[in-house]
DSSP file (Angstrom, degrees, kcal/mol; ACC not computed):
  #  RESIDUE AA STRUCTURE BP1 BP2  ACC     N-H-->O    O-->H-N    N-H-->O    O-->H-N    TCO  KAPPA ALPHA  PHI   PSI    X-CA   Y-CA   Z-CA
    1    1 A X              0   0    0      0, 0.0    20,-1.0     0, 0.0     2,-0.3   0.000 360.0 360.0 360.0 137.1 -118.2 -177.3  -28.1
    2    2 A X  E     -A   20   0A   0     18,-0.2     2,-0.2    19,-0.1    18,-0.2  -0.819 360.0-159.7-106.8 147.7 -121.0 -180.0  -28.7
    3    3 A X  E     -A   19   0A   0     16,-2.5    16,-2.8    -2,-0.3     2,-0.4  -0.897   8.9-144.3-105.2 146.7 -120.3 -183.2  -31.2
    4    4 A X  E     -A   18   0A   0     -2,-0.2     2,-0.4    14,-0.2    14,-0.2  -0.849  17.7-167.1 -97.9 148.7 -123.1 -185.4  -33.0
    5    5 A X  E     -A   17   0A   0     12,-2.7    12,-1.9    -2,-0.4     2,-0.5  -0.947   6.5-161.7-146.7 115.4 -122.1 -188.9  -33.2
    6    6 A X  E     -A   16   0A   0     -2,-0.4     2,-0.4    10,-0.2    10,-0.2  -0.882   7.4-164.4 -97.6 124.9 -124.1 -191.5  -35.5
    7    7 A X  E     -A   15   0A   0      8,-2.8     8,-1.9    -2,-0.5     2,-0.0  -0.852  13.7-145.4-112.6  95.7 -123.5 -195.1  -34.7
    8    8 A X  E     -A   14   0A   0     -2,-0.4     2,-0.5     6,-0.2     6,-0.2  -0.264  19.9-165.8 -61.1 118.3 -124.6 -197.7  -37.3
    9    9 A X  E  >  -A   13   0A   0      4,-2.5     4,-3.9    -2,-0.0     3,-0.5  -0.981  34.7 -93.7-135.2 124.6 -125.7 -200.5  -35.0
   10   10 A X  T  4 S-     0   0    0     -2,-0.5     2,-1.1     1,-0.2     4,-0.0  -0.020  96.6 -18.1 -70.2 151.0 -126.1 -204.0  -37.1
   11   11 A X  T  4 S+     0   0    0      1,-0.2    -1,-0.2     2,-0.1    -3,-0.0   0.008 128.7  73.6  25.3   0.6 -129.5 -204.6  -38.3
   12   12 A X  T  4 S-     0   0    0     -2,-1.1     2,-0.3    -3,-0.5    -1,-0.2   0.846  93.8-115.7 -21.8 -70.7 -131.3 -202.0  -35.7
   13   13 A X  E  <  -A    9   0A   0     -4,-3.9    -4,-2.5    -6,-0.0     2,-0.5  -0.965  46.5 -40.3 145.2-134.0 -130.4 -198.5  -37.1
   14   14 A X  E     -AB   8  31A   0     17,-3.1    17,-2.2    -2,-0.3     2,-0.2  -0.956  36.0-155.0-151.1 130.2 -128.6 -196.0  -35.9
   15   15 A X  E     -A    7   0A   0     -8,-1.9    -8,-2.8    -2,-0.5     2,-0.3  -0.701  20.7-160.7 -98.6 166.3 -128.3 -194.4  -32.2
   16   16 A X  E     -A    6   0A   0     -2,-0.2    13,-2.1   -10,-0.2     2,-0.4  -0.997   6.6-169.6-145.1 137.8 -127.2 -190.7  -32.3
   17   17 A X  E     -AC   5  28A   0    -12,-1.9   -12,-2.7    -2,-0.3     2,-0.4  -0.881  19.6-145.1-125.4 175.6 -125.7 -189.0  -29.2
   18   18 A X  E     +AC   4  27A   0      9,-0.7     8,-2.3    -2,-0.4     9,-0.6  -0.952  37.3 164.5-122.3 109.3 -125.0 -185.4  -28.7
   19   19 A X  E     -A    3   0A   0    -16,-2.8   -16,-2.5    -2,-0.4     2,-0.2  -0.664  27.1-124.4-111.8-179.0 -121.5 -185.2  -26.4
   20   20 A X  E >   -A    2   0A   0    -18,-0.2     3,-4.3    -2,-0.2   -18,-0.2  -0.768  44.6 -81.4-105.9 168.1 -118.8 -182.4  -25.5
   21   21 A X  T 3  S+     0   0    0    -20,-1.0   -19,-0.1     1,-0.3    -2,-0.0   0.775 135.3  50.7 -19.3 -66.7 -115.4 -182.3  -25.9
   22   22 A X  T 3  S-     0   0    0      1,-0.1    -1,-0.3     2,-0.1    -3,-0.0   0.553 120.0-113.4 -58.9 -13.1 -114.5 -184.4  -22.6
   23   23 A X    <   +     0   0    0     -3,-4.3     2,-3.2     1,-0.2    -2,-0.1   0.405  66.3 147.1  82.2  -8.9 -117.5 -187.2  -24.5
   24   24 A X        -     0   0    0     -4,-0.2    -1,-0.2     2,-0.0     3,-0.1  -0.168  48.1-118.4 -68.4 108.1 -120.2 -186.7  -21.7
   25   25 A X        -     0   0    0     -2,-3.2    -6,-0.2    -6,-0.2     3,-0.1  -0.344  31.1-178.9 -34.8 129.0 -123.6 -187.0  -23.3
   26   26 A X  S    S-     0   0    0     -8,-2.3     2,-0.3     1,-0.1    -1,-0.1   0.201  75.2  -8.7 -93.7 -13.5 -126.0 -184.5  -23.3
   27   27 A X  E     -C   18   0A   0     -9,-0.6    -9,-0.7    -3,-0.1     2,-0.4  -0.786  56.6-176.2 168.4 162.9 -128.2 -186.6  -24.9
   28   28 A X  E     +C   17   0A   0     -2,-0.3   -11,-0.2   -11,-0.2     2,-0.1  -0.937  12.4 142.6-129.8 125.0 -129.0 -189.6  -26.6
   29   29 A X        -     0   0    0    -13,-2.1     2,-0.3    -2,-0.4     8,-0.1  -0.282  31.5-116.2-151.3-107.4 -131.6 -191.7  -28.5
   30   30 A X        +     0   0    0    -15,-0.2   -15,-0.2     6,-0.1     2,-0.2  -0.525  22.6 174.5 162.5 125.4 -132.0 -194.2  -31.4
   31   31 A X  B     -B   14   0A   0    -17,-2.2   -17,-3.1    -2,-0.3     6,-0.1  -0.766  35.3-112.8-152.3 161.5 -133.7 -194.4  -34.7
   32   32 A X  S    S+     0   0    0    -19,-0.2     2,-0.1    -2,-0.2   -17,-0.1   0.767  89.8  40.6-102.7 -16.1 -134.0 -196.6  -37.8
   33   33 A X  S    S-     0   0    0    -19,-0.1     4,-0.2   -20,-0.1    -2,-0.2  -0.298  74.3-122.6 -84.3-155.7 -132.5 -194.8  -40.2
   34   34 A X  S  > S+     0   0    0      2,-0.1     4,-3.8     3,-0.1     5,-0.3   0.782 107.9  53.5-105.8 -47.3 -129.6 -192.6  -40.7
   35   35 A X  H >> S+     0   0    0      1,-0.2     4,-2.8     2,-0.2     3,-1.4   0.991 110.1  49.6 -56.6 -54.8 -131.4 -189.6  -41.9
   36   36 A X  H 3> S+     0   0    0      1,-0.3     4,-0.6     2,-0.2    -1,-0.2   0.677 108.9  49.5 -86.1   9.9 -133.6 -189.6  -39.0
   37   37 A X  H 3> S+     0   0    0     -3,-0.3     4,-0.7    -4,-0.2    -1,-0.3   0.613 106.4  56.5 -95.9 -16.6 -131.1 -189.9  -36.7
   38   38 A X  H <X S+     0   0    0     -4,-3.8     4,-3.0    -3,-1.4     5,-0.3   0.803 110.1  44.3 -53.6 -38.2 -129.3 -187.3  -38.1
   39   39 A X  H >X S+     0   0    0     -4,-2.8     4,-1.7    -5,-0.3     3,-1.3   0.999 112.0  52.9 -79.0 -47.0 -132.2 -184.9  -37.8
   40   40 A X  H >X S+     0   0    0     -4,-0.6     4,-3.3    -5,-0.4     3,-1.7   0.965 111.7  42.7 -43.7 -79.7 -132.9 -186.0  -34.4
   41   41 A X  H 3X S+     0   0    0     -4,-0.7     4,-1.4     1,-0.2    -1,-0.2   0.844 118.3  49.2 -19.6 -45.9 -129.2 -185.4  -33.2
   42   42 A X  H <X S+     0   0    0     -4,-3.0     4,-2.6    -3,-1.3    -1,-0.2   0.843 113.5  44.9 -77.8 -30.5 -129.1 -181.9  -35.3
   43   43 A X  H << S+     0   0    0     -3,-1.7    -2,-0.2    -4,-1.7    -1,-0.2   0.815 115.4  45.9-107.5 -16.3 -132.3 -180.8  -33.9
   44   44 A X  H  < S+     0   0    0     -4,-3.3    -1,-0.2    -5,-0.3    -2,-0.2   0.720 111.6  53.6 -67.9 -25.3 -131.3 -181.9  -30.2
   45   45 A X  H >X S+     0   0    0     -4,-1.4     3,-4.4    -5,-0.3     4,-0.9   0.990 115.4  39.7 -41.7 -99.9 -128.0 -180.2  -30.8
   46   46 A X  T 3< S+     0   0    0     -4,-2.6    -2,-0.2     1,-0.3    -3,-0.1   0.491 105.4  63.8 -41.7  -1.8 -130.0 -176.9  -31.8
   47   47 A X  T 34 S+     0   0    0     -2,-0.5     4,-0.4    -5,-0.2    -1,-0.3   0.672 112.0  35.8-116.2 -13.4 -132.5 -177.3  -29.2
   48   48 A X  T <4 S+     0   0    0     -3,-4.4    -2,-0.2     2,-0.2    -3,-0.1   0.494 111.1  54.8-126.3  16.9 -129.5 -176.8  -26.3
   49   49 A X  S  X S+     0   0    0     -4,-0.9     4,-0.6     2,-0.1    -2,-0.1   0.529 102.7  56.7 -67.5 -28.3 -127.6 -174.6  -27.7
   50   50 A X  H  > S+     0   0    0     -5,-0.3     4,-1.3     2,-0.2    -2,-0.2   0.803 113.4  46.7 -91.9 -38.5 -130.9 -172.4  -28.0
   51   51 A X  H  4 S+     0   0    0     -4,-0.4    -1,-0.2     2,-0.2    -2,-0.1   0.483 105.9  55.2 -83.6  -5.0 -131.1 -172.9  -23.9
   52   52 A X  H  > S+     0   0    0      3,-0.2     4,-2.1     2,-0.2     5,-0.2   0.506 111.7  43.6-100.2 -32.9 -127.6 -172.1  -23.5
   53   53 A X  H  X S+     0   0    0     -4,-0.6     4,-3.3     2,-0.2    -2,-0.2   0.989 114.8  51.3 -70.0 -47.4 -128.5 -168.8  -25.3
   54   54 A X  H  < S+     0   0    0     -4,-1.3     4,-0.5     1,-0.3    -1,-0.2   0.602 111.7  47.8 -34.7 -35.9 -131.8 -168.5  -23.2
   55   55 A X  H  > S+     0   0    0      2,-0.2     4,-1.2     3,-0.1    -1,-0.3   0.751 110.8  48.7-102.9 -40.4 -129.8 -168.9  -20.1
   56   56 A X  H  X S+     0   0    0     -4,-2.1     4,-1.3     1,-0.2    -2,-0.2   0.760 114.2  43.7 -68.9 -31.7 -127.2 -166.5  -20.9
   57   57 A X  H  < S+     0   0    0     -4,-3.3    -2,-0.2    -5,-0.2    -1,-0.2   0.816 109.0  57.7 -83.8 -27.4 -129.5 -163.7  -22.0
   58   58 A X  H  4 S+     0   0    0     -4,-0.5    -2,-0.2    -5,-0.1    -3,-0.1   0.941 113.5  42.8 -77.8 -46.2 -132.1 -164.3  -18.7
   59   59 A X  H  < S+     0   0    0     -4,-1.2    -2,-0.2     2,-0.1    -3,-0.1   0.967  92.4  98.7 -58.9 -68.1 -128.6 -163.7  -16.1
   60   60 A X  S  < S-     0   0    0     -4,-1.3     2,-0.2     1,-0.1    -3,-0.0   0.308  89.5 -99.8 -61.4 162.5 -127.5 -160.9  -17.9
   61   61 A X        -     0   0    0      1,-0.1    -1,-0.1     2,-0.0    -2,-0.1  -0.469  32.1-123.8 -38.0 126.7 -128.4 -157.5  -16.4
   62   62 A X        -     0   0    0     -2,-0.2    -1,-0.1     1,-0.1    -4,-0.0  -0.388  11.1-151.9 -94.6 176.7 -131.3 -155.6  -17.9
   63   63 A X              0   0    0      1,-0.1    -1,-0.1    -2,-0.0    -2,-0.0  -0.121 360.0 360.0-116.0  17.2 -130.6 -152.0  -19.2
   64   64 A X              0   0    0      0, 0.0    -1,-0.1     0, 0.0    -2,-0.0   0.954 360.0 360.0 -97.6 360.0 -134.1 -150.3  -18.8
């Protein structure tokens, strides 16, 4: 399971990571608002979850 995590970092912005349970980063960056470190985070989120799917559907066995 992946977490987003927004960190309000004073007069900067906001970094956003994407971890797992155990806290390693999958990835990481840094913005100057909150919204757009949400969308970043969400869309980095969605964007390896969407390769996890990718990766599971290329292994499997084909049927034809």
């Amino acid at each position: 399971m992946f977490e987003v995590v927004l960190t309000r970092r004073k007069r900067w912005g906001w970094r956003w990571q994407v971890c797992d349970q155990s806290g390693k980063v999958f990835a990481d960056g840094f913005e100057r608002t909150r919204p757009a470190a949400k969308y970043h985070a969400e869309r980095a989120l969605f964007f390896l979850l969407s390769q996890a799917y990718l990766t599971k559907r290329s292994a499997a066995p084909s049927e034809d």
